[in-house]
PQR file of N, CA, C, O and H, with PARSE charges and radii, in Angstrom:
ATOM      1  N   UNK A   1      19.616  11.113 -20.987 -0.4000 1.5000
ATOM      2  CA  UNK A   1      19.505  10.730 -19.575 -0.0000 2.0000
ATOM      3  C   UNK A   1      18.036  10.722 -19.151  0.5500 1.7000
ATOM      4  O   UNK A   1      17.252  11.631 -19.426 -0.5500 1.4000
ATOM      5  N   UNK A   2      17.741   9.665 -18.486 -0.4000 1.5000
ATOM      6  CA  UNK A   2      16.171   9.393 -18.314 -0.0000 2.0000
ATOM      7  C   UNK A   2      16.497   9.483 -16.789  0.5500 1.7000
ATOM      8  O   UNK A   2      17.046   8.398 -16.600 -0.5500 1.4000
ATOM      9  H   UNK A   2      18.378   8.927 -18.262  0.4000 1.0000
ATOM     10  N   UNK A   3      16.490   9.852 -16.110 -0.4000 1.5000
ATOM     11  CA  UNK A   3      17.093   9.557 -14.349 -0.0000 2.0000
ATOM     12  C   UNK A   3      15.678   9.524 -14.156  0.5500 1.7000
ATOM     13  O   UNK A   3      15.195   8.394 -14.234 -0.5500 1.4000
ATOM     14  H   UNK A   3      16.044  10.734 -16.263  0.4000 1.0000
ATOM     15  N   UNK A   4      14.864  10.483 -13.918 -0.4000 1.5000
ATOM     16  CA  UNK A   4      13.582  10.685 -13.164 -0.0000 2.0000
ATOM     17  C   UNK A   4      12.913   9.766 -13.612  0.5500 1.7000
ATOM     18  O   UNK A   4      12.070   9.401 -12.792 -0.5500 1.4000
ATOM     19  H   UNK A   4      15.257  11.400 -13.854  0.4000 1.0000
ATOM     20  N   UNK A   5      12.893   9.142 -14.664 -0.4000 1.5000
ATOM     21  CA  UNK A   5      12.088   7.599 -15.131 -0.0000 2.0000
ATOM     22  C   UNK A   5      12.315   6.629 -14.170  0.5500 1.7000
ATOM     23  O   UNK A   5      11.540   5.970 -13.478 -0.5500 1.4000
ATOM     24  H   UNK A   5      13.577   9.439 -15.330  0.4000 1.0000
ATOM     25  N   UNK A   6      13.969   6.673 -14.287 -0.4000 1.5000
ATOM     26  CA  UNK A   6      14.482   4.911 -13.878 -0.0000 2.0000
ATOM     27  C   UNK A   6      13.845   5.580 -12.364  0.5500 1.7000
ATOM     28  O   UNK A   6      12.823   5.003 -11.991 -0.5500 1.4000
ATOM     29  H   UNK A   6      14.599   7.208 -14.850  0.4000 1.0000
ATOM     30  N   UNK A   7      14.244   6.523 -11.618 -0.4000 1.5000
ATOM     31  CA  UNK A   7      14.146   6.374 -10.188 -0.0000 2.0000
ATOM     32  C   UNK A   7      12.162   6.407  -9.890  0.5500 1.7000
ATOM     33  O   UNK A   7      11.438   6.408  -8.894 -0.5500 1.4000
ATOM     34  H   UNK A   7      15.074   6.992 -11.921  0.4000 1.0000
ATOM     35  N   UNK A   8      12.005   6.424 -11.000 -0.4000 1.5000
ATOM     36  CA  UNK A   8       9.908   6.374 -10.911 -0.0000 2.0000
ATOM     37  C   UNK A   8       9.862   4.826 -10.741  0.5500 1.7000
ATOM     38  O   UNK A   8       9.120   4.387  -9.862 -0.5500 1.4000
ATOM     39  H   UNK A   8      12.593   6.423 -11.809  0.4000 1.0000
ATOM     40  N   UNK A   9      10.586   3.960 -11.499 -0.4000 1.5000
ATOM     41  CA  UNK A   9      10.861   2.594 -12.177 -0.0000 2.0000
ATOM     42  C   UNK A   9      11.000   2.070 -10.859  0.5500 1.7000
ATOM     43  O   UNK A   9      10.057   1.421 -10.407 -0.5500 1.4000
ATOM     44  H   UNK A   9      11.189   4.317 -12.213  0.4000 1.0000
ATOM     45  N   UNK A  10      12.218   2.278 -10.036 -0.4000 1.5000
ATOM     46  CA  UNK A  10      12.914   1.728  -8.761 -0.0000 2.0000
ATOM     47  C   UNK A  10      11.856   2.187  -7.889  0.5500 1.7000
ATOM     48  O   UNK A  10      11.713   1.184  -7.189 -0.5500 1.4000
ATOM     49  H   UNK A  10      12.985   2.805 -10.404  0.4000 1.0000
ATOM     50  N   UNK A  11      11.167   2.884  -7.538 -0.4000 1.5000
ATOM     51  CA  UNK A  11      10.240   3.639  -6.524 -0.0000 2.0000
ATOM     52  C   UNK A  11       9.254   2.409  -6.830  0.5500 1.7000
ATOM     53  O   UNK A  11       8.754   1.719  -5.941 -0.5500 1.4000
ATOM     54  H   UNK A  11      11.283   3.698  -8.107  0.4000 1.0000
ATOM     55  N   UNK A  12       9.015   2.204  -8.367 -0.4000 1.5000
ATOM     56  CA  UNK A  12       7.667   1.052  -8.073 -0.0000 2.0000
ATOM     57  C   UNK A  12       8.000   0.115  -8.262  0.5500 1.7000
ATOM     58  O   UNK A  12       6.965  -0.531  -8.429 -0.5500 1.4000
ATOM     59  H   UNK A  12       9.422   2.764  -9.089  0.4000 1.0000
ATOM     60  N   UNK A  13       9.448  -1.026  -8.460 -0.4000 1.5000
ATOM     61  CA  UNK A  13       9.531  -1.795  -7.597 -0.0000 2.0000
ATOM     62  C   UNK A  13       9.722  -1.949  -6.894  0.5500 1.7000
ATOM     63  O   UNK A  13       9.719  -3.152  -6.633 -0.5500 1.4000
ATOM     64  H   UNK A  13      10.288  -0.502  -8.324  0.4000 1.0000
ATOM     65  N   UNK A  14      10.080  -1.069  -5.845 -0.4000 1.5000
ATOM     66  CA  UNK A  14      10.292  -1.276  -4.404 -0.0000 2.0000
ATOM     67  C   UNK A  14       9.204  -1.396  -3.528  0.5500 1.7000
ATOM     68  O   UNK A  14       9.218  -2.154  -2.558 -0.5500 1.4000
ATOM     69  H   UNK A  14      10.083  -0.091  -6.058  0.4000 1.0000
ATOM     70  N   UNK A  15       7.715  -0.258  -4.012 -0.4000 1.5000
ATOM     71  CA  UNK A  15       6.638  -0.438  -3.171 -0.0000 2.0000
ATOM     72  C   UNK A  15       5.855  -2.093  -3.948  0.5500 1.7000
ATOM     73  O   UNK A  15       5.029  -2.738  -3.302 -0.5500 1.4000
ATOM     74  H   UNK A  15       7.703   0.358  -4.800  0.4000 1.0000
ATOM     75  N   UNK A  16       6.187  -2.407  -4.972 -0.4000 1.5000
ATOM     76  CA  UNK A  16       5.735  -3.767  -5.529 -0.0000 2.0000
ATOM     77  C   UNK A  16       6.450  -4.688  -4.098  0.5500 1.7000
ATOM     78  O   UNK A  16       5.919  -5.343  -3.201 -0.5500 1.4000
ATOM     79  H   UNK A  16       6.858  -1.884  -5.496  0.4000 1.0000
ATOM     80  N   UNK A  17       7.380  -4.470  -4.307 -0.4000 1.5000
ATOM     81  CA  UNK A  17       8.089  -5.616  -3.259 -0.0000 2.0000
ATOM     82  C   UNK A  17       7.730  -5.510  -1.740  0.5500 1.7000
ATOM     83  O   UNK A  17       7.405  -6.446  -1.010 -0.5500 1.4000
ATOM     84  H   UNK A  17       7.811  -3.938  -5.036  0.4000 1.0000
ATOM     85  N   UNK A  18       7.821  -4.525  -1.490 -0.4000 1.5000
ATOM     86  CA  UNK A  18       6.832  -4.094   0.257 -0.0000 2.0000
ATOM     87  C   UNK A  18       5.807  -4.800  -0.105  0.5500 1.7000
ATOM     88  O   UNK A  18       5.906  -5.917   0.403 -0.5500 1.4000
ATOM     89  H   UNK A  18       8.085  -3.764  -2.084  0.4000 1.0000
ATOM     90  N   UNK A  19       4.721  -4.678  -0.837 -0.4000 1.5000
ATOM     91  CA  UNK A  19       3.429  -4.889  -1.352 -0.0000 2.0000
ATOM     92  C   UNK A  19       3.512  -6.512  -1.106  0.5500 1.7000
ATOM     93  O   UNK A  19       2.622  -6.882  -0.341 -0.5500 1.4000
ATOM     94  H   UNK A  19       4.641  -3.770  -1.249  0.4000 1.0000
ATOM     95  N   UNK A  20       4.324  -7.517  -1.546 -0.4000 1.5000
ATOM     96  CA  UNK A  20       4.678  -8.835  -1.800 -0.0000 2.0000
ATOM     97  C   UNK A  20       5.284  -9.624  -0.090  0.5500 1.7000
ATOM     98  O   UNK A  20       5.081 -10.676   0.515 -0.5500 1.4000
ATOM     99  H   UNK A  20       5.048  -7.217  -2.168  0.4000 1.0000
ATOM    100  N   UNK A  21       6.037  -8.449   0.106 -0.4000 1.5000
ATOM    101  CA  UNK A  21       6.240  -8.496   1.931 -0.0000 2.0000
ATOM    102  C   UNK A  21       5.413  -8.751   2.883  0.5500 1.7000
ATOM    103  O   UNK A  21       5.285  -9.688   3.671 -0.5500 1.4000
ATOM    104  H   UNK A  21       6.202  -7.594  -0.386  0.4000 1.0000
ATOM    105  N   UNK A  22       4.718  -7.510   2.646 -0.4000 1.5000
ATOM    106  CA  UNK A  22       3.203  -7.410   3.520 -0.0000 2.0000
ATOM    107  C   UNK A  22       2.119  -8.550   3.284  0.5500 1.7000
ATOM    108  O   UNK A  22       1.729  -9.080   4.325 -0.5500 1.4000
ATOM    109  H   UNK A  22       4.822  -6.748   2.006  0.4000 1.0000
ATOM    110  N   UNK A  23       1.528  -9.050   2.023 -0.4000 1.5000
ATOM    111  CA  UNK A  23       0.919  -9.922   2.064 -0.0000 2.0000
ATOM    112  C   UNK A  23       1.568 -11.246   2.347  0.5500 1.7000
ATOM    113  O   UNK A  23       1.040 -12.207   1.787 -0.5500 1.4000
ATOM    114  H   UNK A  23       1.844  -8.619   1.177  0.4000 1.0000
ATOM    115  N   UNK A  24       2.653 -11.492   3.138 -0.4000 1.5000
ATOM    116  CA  UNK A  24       3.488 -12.611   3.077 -0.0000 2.0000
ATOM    117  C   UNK A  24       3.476 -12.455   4.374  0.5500 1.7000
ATOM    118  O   UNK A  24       3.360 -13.520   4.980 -0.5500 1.4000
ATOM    119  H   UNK A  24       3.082 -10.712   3.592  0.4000 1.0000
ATOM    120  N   UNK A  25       3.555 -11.491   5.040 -0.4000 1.5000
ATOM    121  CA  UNK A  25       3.710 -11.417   6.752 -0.0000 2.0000
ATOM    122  C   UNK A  25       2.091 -11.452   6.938  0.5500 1.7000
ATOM    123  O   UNK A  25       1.718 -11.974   7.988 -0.5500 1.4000
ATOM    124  H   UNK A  25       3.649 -10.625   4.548  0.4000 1.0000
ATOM    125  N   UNK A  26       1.204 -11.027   6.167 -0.4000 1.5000
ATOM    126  CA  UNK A  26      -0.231 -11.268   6.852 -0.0000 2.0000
ATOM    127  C   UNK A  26      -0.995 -12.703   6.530  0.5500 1.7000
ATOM    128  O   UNK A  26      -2.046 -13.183   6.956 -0.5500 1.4000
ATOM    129  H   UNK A  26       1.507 -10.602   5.314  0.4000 1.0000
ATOM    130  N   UNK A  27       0.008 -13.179   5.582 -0.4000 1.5000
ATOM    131  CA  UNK A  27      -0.471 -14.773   5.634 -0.0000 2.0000
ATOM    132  C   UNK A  27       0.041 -15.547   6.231  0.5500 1.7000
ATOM    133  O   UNK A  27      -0.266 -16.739   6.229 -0.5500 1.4000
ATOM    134  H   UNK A  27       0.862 -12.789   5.236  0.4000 1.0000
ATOM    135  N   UNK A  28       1.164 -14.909   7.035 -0.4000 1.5000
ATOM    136  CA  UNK A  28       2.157 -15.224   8.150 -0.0000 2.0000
ATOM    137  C   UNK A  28       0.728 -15.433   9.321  0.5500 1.7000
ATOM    138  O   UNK A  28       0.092 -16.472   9.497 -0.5500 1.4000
ATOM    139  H   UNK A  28       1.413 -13.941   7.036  0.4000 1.0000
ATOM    140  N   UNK A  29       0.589 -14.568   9.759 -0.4000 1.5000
ATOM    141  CA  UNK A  29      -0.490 -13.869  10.851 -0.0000 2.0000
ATOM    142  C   UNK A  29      -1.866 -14.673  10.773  0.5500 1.7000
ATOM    143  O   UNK A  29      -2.411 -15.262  11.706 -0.5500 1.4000
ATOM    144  H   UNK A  29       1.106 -13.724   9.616  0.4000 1.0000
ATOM    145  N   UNK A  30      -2.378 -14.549   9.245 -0.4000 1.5000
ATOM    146  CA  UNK A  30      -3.457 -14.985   9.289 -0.0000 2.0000
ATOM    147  C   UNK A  30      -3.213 -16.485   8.234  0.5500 1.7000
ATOM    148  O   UNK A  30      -2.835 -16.342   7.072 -0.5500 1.4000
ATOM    149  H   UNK A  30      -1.935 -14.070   8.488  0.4000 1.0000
ATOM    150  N   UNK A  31      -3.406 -17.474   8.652 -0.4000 1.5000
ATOM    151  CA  UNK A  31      -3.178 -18.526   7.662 -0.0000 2.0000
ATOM    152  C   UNK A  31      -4.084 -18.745   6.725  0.5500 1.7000
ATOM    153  O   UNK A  31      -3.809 -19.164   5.600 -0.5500 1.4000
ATOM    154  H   UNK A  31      -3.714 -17.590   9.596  0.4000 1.0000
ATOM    155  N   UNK A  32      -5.959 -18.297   7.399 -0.4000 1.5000
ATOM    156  CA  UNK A  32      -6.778 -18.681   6.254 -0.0000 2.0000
ATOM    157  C   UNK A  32      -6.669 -17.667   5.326  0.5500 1.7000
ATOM    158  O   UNK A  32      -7.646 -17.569   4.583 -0.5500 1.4000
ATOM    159  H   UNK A  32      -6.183 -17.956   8.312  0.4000 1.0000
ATOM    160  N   UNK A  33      -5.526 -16.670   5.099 -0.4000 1.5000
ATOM    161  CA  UNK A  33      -5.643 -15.888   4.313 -0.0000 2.0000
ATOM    162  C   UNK A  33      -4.596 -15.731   3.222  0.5500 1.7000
ATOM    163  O   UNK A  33      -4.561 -15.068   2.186 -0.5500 1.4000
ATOM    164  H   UNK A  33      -4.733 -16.750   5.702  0.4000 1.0000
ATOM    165  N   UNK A  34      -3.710 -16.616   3.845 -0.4000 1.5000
ATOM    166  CA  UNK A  34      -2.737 -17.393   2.850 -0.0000 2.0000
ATOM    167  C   UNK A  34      -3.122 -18.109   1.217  0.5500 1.7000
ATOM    168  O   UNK A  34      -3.710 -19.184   1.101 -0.5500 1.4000
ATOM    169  H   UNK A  34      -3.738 -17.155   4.687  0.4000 1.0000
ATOM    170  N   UNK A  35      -2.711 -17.365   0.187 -0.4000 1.5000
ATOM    171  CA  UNK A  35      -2.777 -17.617  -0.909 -0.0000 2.0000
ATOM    172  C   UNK A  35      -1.896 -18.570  -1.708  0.5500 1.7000
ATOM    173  O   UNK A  35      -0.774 -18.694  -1.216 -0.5500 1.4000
ATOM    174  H   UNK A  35      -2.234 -16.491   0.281  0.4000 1.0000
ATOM    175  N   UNK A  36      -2.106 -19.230  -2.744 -0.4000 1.5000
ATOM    176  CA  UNK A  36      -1.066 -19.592  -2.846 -0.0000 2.0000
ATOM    177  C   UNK A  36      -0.415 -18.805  -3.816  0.5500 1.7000
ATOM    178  O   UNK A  36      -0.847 -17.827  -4.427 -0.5500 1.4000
ATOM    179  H   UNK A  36      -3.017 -19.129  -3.142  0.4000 1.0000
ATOM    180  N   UNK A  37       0.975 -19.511  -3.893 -0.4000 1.5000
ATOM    181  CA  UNK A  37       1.533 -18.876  -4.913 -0.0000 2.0000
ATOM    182  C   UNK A  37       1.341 -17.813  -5.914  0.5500 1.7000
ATOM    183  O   UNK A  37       1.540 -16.603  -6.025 -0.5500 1.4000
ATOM    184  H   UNK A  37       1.326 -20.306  -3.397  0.4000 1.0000
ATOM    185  N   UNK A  38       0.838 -18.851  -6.631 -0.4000 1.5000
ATOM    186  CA  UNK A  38       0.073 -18.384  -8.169 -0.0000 2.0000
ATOM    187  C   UNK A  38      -0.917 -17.530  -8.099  0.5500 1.7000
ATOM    188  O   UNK A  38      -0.690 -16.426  -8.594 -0.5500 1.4000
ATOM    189  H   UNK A  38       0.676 -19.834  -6.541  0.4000 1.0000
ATOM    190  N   UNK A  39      -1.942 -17.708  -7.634 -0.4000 1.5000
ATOM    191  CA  UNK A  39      -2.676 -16.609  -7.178 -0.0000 2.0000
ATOM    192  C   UNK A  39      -2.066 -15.566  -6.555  0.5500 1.7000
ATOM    193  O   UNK A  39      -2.530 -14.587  -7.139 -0.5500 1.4000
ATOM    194  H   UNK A  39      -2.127 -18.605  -7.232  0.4000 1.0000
ATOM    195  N   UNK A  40      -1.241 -15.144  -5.652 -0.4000 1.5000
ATOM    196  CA  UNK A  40      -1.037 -14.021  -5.115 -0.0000 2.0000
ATOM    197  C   UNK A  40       0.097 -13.246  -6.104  0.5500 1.7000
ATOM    198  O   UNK A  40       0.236 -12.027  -6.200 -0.5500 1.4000
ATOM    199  H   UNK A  40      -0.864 -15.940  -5.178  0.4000 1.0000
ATOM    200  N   UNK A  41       0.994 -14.455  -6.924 -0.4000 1.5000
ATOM    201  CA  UNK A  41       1.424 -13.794  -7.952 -0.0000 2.0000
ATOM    202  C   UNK A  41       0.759 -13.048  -9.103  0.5500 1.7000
ATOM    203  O   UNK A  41       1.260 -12.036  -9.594 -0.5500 1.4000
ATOM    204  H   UNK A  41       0.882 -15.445  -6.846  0.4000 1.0000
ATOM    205  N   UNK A  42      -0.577 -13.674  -9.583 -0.4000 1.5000
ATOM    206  CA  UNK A  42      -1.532 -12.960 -10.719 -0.0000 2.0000
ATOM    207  C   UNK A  42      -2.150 -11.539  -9.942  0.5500 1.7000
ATOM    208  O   UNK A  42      -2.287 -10.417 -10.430 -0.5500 1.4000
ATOM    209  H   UNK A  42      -0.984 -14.495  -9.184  0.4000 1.0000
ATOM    210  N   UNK A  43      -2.428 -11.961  -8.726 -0.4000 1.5000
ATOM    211  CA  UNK A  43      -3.009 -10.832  -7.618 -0.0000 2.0000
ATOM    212  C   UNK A  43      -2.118  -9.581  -7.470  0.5500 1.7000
ATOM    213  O   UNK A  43      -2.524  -8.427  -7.332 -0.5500 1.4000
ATOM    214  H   UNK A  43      -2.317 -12.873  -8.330  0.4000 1.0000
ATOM    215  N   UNK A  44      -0.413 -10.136  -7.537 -0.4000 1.5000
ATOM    216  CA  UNK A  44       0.140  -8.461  -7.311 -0.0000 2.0000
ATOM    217  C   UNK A  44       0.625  -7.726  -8.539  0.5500 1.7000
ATOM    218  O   UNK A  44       0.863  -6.526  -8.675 -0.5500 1.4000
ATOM    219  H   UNK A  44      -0.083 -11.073  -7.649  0.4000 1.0000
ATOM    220  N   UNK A  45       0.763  -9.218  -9.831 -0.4000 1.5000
ATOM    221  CA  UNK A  45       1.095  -8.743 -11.130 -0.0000 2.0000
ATOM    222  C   UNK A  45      -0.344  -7.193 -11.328  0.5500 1.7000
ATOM    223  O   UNK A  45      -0.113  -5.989 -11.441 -0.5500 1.4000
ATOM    224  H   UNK A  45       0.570 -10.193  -9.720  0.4000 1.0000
ATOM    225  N   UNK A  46      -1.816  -7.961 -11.297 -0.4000 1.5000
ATOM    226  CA  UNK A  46      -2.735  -6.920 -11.864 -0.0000 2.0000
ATOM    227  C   UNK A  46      -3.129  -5.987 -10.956  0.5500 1.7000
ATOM    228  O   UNK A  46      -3.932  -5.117 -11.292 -0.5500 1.4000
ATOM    229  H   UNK A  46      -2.005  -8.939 -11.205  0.4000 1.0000
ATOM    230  N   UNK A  47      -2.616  -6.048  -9.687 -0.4000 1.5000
ATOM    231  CA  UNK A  47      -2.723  -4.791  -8.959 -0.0000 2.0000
ATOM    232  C   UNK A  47      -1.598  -3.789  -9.524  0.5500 1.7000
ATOM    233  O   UNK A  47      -1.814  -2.599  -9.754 -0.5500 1.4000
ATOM    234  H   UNK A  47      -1.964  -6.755  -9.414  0.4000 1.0000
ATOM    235  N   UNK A  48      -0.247  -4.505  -9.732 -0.4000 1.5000
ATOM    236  CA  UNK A  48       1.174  -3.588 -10.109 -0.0000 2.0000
ATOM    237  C   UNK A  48       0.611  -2.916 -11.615  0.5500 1.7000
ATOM    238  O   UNK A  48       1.030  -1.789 -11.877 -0.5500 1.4000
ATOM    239  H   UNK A  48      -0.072  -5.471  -9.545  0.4000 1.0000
ATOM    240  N   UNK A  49      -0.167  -3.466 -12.437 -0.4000 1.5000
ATOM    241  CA  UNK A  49      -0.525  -3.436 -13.710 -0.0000 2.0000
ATOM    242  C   UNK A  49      -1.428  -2.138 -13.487  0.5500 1.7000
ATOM    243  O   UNK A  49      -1.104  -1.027 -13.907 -0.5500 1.4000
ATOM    244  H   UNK A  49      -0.508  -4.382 -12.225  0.4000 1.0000
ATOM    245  N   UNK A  50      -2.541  -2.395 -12.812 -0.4000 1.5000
ATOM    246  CA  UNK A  50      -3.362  -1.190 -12.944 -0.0000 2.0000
ATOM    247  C   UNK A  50      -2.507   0.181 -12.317  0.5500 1.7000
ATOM    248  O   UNK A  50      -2.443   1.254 -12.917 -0.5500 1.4000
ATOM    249  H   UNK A  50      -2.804  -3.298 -12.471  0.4000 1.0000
ATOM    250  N   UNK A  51      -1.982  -0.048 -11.215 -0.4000 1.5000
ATOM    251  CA  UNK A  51      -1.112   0.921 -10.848 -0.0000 2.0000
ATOM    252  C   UNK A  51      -0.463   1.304 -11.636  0.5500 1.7000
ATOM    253  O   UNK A  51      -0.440   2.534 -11.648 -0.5500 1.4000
ATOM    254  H   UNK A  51      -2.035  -0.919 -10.728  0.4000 1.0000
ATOM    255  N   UNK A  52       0.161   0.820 -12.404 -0.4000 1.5000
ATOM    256  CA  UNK A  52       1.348   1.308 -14.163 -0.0000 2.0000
ATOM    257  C   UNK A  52       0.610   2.265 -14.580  0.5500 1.7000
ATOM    258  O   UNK A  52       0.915   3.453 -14.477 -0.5500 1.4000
ATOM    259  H   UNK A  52       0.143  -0.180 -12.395  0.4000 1.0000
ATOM    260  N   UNK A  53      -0.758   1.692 -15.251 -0.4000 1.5000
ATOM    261  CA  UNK A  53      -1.543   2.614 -15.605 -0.0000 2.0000
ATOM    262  C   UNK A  53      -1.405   3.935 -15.389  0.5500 1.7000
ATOM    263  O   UNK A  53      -0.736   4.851 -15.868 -0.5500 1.4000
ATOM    264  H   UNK A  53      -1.006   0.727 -15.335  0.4000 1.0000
ATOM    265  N   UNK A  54      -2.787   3.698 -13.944 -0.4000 1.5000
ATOM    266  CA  UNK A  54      -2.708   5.011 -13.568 -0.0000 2.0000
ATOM    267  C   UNK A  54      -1.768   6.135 -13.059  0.5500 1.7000
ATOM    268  O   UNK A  54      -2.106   7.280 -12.760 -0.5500 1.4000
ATOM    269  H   UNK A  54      -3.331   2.954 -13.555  0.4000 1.0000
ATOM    270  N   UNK A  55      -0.341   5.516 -13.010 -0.4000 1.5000
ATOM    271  CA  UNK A  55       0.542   6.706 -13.004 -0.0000 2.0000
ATOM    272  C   UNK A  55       1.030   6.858 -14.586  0.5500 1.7000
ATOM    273  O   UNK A  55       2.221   7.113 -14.763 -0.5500 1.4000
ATOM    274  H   UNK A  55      -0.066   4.586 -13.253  0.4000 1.0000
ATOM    275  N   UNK A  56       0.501   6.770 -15.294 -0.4000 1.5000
ATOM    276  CA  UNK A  56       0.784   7.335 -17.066 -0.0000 2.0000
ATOM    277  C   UNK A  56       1.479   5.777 -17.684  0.5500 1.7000
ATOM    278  O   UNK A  56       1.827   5.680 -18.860 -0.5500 1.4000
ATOM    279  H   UNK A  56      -0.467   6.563 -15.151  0.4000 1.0000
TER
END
């Protein structure tokens, strides 16, 4: 039984997905700050990436 993994697992996709929210409501707000796609996808992949990291 790995529980405390998977629920580490679910904890960081869930703040991944807030994370994907938030920059979606502030390009809501702000348009010149609107990314596109692809970019904001490579943008939250290597932010989610370094974050992996540094929690082990």
């Amino acid at each position: 039984m790995h529980l405390r993994q998977t629920r580490a697992d679910t904890v960081r996709v869930l703040v991944h997905t807030q994370r994907v929210q938030v920059l979606d409501s502030l390009a809501l707000m702000h348009p010149e700050w609107s990314m596109d796609k692809a970019a904001k996808a490579s943008f939250v992949r290597a932010d989610f990436q370094r974050r992996s990291k540094q929690s082990g």
